[in-house]
N, C-alpha and C positions, 0 to 999 in steps of 0.2 A: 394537842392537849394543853390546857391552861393553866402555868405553874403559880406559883400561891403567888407573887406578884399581882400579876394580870387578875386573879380570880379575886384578889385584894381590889383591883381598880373597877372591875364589871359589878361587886357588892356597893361600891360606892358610888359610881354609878347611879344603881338602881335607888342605895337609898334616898339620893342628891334628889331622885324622879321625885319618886314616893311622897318627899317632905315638898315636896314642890305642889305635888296633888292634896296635901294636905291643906296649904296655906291657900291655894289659889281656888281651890274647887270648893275648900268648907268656907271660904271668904268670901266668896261670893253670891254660894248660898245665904249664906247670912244675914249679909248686906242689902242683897237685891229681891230674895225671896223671904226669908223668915223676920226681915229688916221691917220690911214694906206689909208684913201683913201684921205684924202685933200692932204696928203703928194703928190700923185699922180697927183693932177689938174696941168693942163699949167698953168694957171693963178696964180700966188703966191699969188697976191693982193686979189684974192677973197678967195684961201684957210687961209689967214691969217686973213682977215674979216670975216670970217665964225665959224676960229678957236678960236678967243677973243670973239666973241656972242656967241657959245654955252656953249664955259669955264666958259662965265660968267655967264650964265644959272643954268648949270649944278652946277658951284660953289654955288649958290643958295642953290639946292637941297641938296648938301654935307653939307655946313653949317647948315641947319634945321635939318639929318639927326644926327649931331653930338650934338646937344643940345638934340634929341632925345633919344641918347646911354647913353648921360653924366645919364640925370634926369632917365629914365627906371633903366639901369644899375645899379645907386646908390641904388631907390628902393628895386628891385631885389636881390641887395648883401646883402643887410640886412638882406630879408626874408630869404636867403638860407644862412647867416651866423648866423645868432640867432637861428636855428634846428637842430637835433643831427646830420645832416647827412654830418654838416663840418668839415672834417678830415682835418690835417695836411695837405696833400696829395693835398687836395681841393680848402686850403688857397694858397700854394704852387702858383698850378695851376691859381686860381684865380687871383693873383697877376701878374703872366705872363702876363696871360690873355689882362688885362687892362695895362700893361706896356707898352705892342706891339700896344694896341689902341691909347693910348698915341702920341705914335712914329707917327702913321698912322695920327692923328689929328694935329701933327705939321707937316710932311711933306706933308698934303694936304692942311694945311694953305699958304705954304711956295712955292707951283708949279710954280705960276704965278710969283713969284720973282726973281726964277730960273732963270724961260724960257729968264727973260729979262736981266740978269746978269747970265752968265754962271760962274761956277766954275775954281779957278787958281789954279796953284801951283800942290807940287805933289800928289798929292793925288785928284788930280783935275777928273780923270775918276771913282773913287773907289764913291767920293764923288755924283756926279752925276749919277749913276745907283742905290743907295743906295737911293734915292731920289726920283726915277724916276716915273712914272704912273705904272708900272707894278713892281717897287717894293713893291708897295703899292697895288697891286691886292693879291699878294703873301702873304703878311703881312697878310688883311684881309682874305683870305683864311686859312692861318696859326689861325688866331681868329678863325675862326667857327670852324676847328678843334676842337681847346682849349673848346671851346664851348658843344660841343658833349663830350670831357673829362669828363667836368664836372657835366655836366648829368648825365653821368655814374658811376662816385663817388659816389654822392651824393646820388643816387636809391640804387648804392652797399652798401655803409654805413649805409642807411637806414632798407633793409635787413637782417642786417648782428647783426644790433644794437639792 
């Protein structure tokens, strides 16, 4: 049986998944399928009415999704940094980890700012794909990666310890 600890760490868990499926699976619809096809409508007017409603949507989801990561997340590091099974190796990683989340939580704050002021100067195209909706699939892909790292540490060190 799972006492309110543990049943505190599998809630967390599950939400850390959840906001994870939110940002990665609604982002990449977005970007890749609902991105690429309003680009396509004749009507500009209505693919740009359609494109500020479900941003604004969608941005919804992402915002809830990252106060999700923040508070699970925090929990979470605790639990797995207060046990033997944090190696050097893992803080390392860990640190990465949440750096790149970081990154990701300000350039998804920061999209819709973009879109309405494009980037000057030279570094004006480096600056804009570094930002871009699919920078930020790559990023959070690169996290779940880091993610699975640290699984594997952890079980390792655990093992091993």
């Amino acid at each position: 049986m799972l006492d309110a600890g543990d049943l505190l760490l599998v809630v967390m868990r599950w939400a850390h998944g959840l906001a994870t499926i939110v940002w990665l699976g609604g982002g990449a619809y977005a970007t890749l399928i609902q991105g690429r096809e309003l680009r396509q409508l004749d009507d500009l007017d209505v693919a740009a009415r359609l494109g500020r409603t479900t941003g604004a949507a969608f941005g919804r989801w992402v915002n809830a999704a990252i106060v999700v990561f923040i508070v699970s997340g925090v929990i979470l590091t605790f639990d797995r940094l207060a046990s033997r099974g944090a190696t050097v190796g893992y803080g390392v990683t860990l640190a990465l980890k949440v750096a790149l989340a970081l990154w990701m939580f300000g350039l998804a704050g920061g999209l819709g700012r973009r879109r309405r002021r494009a980037p000057s100067g030279p570094f004006a195209g480096m600056r804009r794909a570094l930002g871009s909706p699919v920078a930020l699939l790559w990023l959070g892909g690169i996290v779940v990666l880091l993610a699975a790292i640290l699984k594997t540490l952890y079980e390792s060190a655990l093992r091993s310890g």
